[in-house]
C-alpha positions in Angstrom: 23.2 -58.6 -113.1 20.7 -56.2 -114.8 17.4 -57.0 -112.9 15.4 -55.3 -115.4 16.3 -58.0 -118.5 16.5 -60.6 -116.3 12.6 -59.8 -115.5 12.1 -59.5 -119.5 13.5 -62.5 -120.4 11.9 -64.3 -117.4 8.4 -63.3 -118.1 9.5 -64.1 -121.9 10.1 -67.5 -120.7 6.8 -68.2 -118.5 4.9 -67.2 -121.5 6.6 -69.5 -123.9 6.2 -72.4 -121.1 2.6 -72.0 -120.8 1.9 -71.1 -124.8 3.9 -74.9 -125.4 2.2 -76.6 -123.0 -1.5 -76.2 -123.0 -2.6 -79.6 -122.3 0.1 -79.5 -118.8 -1.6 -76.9 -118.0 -5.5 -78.1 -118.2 -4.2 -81.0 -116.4 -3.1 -78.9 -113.6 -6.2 -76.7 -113.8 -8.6 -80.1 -113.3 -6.9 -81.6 -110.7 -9.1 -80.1 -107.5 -8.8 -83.3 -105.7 -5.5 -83.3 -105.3 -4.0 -81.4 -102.0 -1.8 -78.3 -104.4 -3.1 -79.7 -107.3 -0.4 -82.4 -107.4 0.2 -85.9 -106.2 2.9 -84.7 -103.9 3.1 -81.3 -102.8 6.7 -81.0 -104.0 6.3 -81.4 -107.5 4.8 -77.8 -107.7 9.0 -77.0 -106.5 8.9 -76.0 -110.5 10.0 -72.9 -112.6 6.5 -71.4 -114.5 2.9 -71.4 -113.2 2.3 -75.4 -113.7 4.4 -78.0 -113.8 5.2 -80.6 -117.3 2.9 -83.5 -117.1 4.7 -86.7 -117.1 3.5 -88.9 -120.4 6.5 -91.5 -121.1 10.1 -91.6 -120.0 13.1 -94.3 -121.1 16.6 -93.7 -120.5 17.6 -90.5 -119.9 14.6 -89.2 -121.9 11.3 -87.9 -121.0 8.4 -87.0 -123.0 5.4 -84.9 -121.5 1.8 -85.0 -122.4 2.4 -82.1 -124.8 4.7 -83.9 -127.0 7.7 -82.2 -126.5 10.9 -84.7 -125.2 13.9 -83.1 -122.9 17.3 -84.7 -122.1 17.0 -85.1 -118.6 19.5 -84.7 -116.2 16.5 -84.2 -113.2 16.3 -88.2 -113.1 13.9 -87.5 -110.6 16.1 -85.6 -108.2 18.4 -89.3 -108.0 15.7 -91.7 -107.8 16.0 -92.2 -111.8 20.1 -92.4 -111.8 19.6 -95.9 -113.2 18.2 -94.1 -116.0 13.9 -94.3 -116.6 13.1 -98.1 -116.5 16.0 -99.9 -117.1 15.0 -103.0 -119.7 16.7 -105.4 -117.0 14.9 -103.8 -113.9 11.7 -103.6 -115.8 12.1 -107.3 -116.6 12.8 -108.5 -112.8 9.9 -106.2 -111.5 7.7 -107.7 -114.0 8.7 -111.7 -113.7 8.2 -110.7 -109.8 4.8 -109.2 -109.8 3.1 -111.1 -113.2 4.9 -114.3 -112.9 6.4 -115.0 -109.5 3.8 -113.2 -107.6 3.7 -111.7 -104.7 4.8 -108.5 -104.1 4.7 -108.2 -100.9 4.0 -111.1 -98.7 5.6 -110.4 -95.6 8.4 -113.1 -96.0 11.8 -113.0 -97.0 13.4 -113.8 -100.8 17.0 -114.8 -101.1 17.5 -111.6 -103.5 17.5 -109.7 -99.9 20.5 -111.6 -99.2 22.5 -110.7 -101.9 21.4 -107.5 -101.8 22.8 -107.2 -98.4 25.8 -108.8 -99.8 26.3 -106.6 -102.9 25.6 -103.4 -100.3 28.6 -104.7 -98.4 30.6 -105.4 -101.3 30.2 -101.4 -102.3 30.2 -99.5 -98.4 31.7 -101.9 -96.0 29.0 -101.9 -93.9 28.2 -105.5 -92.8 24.6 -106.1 -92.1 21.5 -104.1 -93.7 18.5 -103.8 -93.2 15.7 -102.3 -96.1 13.1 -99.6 -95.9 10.9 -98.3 -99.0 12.6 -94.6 -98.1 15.8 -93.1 -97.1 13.8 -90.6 -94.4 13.0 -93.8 -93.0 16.0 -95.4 -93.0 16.9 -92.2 -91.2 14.2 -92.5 -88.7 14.9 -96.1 -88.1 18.6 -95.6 -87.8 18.2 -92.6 -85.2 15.9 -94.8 -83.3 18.5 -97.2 -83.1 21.2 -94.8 -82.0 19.1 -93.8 -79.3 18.9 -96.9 -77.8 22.3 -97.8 -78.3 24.2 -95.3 -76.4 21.2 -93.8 -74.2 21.3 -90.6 -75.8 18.4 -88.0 -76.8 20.0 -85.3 -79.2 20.4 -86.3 -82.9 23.1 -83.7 -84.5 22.7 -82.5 -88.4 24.6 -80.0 -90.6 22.7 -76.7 -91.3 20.9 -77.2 -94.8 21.5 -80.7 -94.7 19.3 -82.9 -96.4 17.7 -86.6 -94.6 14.3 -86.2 -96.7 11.7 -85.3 -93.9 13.1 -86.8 -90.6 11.9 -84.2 -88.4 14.9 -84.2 -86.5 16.8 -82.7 -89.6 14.9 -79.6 -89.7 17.4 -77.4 -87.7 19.7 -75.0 -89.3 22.1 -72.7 -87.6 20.2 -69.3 -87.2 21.8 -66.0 -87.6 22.9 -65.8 -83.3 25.1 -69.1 -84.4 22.7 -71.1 -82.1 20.5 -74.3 -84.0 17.3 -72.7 -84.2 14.3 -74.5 -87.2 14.3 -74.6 -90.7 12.6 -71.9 -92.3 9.4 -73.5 -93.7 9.3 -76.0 -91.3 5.5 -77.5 -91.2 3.8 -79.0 -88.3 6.7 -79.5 -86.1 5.8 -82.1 -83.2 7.9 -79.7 -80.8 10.6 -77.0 -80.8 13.3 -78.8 -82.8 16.4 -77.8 -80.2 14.8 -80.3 -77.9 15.5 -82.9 -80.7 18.5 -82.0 -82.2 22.0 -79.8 -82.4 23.5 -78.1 -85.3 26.6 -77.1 -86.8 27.6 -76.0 -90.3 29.1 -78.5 -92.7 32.9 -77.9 -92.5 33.1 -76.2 -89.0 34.9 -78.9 -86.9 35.2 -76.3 -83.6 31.7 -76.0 -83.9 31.1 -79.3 -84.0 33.1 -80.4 -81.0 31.2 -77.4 -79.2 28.2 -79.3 -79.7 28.8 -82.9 -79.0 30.9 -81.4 -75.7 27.4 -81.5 -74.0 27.6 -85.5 -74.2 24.2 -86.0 -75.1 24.5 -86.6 -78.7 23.5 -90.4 -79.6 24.9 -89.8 -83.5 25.5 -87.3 -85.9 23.6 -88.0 -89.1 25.1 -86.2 -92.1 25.8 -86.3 -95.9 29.6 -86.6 -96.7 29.0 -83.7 -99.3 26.3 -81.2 -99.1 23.9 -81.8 -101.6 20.4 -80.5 -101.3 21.4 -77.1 -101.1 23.9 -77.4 -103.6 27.2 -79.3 -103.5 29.2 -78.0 -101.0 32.4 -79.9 -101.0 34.3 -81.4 -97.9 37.6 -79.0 -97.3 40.8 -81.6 -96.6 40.9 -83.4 -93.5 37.2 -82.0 -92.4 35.6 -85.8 -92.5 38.6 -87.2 -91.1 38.0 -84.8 -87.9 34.4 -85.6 -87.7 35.2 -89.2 -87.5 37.7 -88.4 -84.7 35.5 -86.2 -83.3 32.6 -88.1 -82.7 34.7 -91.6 -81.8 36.2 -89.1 -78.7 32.7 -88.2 -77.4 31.1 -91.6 -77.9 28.8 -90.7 -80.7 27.9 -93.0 -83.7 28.5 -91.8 -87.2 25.6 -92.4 -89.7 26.2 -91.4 -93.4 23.8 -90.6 -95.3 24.3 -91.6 -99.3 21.2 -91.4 -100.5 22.5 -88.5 -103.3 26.2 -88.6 -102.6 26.0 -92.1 -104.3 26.4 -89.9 -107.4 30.6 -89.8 -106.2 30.7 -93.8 -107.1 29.4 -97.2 -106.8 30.3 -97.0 -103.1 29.2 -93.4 -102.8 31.7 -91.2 -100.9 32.6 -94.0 -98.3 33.9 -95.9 -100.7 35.6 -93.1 -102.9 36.8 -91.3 -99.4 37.5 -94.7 -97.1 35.2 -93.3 -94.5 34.3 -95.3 -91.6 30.6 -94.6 -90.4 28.8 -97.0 -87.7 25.6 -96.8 -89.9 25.3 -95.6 -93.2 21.9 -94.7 -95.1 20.9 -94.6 -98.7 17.7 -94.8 -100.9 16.0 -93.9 -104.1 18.5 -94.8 -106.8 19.3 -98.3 -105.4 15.9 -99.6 -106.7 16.0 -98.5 -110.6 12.7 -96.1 -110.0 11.0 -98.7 -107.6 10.6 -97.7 -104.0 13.3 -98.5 -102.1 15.8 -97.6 -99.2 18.7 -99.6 -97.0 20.6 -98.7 -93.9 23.4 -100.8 -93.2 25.5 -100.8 -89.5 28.8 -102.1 -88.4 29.4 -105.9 -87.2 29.9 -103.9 -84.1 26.9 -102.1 -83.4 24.6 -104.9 -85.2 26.1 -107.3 -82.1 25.4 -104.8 -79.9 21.8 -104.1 -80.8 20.5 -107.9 -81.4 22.4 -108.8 -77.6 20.1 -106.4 -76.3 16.6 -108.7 -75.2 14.9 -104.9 -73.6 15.2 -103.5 -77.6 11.8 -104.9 -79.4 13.6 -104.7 -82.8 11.0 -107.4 -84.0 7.4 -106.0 -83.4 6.6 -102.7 -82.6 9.7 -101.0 -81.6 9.3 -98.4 -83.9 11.9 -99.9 -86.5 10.4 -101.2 -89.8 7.3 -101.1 -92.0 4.7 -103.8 -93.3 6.7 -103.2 -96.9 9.8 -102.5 -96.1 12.2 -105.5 -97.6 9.2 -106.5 -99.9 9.8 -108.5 -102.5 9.1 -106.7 -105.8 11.4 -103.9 -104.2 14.1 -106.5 -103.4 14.1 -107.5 -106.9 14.3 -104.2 -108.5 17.5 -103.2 -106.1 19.3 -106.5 -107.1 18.6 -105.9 -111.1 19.7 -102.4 -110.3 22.7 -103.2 -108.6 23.9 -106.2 -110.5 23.5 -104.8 -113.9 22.4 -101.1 -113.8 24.5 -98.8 -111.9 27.7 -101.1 -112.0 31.3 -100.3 -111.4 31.8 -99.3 -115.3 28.7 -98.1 -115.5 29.7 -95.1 -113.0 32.7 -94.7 -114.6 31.1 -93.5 -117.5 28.7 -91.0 -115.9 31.6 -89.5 -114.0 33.4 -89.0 -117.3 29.9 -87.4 -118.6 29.5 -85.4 -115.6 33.3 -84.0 -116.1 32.6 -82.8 -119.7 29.1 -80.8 -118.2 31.4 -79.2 -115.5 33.5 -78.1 -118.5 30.4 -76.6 -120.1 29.5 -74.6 -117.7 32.8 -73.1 -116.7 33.4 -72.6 -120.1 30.3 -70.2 -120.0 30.8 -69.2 -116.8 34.4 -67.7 -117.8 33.7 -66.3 -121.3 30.9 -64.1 -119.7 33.2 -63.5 -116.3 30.5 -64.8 -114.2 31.1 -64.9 -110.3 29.5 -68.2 -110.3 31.5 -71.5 -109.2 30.4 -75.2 -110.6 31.0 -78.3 -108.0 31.2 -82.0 -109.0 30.6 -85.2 -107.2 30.9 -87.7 -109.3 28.0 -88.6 -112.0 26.6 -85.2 -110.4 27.8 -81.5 -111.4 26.3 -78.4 -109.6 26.6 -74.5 -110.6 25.9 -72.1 -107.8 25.5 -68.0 -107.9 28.7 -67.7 -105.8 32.6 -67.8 -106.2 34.2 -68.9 -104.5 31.9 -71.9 -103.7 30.5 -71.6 -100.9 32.1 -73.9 -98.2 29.1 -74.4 -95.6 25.0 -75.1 -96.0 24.0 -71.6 -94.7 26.3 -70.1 -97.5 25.0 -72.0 -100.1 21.6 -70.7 -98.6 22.6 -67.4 -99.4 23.7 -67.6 -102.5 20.0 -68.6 -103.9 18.7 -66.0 -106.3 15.2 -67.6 -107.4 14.5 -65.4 -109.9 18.3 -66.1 -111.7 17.3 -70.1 -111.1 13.0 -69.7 -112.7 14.8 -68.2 -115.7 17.6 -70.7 -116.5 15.2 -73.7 -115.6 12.6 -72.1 -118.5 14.9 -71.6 -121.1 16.5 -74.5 -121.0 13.2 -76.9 -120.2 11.4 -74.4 -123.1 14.3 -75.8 -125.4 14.5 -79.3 -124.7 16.7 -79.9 -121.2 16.0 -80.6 -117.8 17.2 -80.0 -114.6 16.6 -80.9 -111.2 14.0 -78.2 -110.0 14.9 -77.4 -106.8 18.5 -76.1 -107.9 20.9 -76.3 -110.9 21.8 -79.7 -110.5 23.0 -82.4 -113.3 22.9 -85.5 -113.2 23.8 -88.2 -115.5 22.7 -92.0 -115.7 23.9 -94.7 -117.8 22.3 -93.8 -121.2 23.0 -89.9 -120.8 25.5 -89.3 -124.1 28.0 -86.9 -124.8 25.8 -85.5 -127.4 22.9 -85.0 -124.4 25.5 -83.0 -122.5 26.5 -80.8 -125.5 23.2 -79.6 -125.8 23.2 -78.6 -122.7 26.3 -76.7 -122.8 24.8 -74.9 -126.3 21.7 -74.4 -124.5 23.3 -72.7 -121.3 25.5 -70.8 -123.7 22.9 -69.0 -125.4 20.5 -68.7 -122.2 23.9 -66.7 -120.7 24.0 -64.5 -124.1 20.5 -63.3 -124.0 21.3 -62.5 -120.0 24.8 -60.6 -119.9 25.9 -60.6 -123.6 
């Protein structure tokens, strides 16, 4: 890679991205009030000095306050897979809240039910429970680990992603020992006291760790995603299951972006058998919500238990979790959004971008791999792909990323910010894909050609 052009052609880019975007960028400028200038401190995770202000968004297109309207494959890192308000989620959230009333009301609706219903339908879990996040479906399903089997010690892959459950924040440091994500804020206390670590695809490392016997579950993503996909090898899930049943530890999967792989996310797609299973953001159309379901198993054991305060104040739940306008928005989702055929067709989508890529990839002899998980198709700076999180890690290149993410958002396409991730929703079209693949053609022309 010649550093030099890539520098030329990235400052060429930043220039372009703040010369089409002036009124993004006044926005930006006036918003002193707001902690970084933004809402939420990641949305300044963004290629350019200021990130694209949000003015309307439909389908799987979004227009910003300067006019100018992308093909979006960001979808708001998942929580859009529905695609941006869906007419039929829009119409239940509004019926709910304008006619109905009540959003939140502190009682149940018989939507929750078949929710729950519908969730088992898809993951096999039997009983759920809702949150408004995945991180706390997280929290609220290590909690209930804990008390389950006695045990302090929550165990994560390196570079795994559980949104920001602070026992997640461990990665396996450079000795091979768990030591804390880099960037880690505010930590309540040195995260080895916590948690144990092993990288994704490492089964003897694994074992190592829950050998201690103090491991209440291992929470982890069937498929690396955060960092990039990084692929199960053959037989690696079936050894964690194994694993973890031979030292007594619960298994909680976390689908919250590995629903991409199907309407039962991996578990489904893979038969996996996980005690609790976690997943949020797309389930509710756009509309905050989150679900963790658990065995019929462990859901006898935990409501047998009279010491566990599971109703007030034990630590699990939240004043609008399970609310109603949430409860609506999943069922609209579910019934008629992000169906069965539905992800057939964003699989079929996401297999004709994977062909793009490698198609560019291999006419400019790149060594670059691309990884696919369903309605989700990742390119990464490394080949082969990199088989663990820590890999992945490695094979950033920030600079490489900031350029690809400007060209491409400068001419109308958008990725997920925080890597070079694709995903596609049910009104993504072949013709949206195609302009990527054009797009990514020329951006790799101007760089190696």
């Amino acid at each position: 890679m010649d550093r030099t052009r890539l520098h030329r052609l990235l400052d060429r880019e930043s220039a372009e991205a703040a010369r089409r975007n002036p009124r993004s960028r006044a926005a930006y400028e006036r918003a002193d009030h707001l902690f970084g200038r933004v809402p939420m401190t990641w949305m300044n995770k963004t290629a350019g000095a200021f990130p694209r202000y949000l003015d309307t968004a439909r389908g799987a297109r979004i227009t910003d306050i300067d006019g100018h309207t992308y093909v979006d494959f960001c979808l708001g890192d998942t929580g859009a897979m529905a695609g941006h308000s869906p007419a039929v989620v829009a119409e239940a959230v509004r019926s709910r809240f304008a006619e109905s009333g009540g959003a939140t009301a502190m009682m149940p609706t018989e939507d929750a039910a078949w929710v729950g219903a519908e969730l088992t339908r898809r993951f096999g879990l039997a009983r759920w429970s809702f949150s408004l996040t995945a991180t706390d479906a997280n929290r609220w399903s290590i909690r209930l680990a804990r008390a389950v089997t006695g045990r302090p010690k929550i165990l994560v892959n390196s570079y795994s992603y559980h949104g920001s459950v602070d026992e997640s924040l461990i990665v396996v440091g450079p000795d091979g020992q768990g030591t804390a994500r880099p960037g880690n804020v505010g930590a309540p206390c040195d995260v080895t006291l916590t948690s144990r670590v092993a990288e994704f695809n490492d089964l003897p490392q694994l074992e190592r760790e829950l050998a201690h016997g103090d491991v209440a579950a291992v929470l982890m993503e069937p498929a690396l995603t955060n960092i990039g996909i990084v692929l199960p090898e053959p037989g690696y899930l079936d050894g964690v299951r194994e694993l973890t049943r031979r030292h007594g530890t619960l298994l909680i999967i976390d689908e919250t972006h590995t629903f991409s792989a199907g309407p039962g996310g991996c578990t489904a797609a893979w038969g996996l058998e996980p005690d609790m299973l976690t997943i949020g953001k797309a389930i509710g159309g756009g509309i905050p919500a989150g679900a963790y379901g658990l065995s019929a198993g462990l859901a006898e054991r935990l409501l047998a238990r009279p010491d566990l305060d599971l109703i007030d104040m034990g630590g699990v739940g939240g004043t609008l979790a399970g609310n109603a306008l949430s409860v609506a928005a999943m069922r609209a989702t579910l019934e008629h959004v992000l169906t069965d055929s539905a992800f057939d067709r964003m699989a079929k989508l996401s297999e004709r971008f994977e062909a793009g890529v490698r198609a560019g990839i291999d006419r400019w002899s790149l060594p670059w791999s691309v990884s696919r998980l369903g309605a989700r198709t990742e390119y990464r700076f490394a080949d082969p792909a990199p088989r663990t999180g820590s890999e992945s890690a490695a094979a950033a290149d920030e600079e490489l990323e900031d350029f690809l993410h400007l060209y491409l958002a400068n001419r109308g396409v958008l990725l997920t910010p925080f890597h070079n991730m694709a995903l596609m929703c049910p009104d993504t079209t072949e013709q949206d894909v195609d302009r990527h693949t054009e797009v990514f053609a020329a951006a790799l022309t101007e760089l190696v050609g």
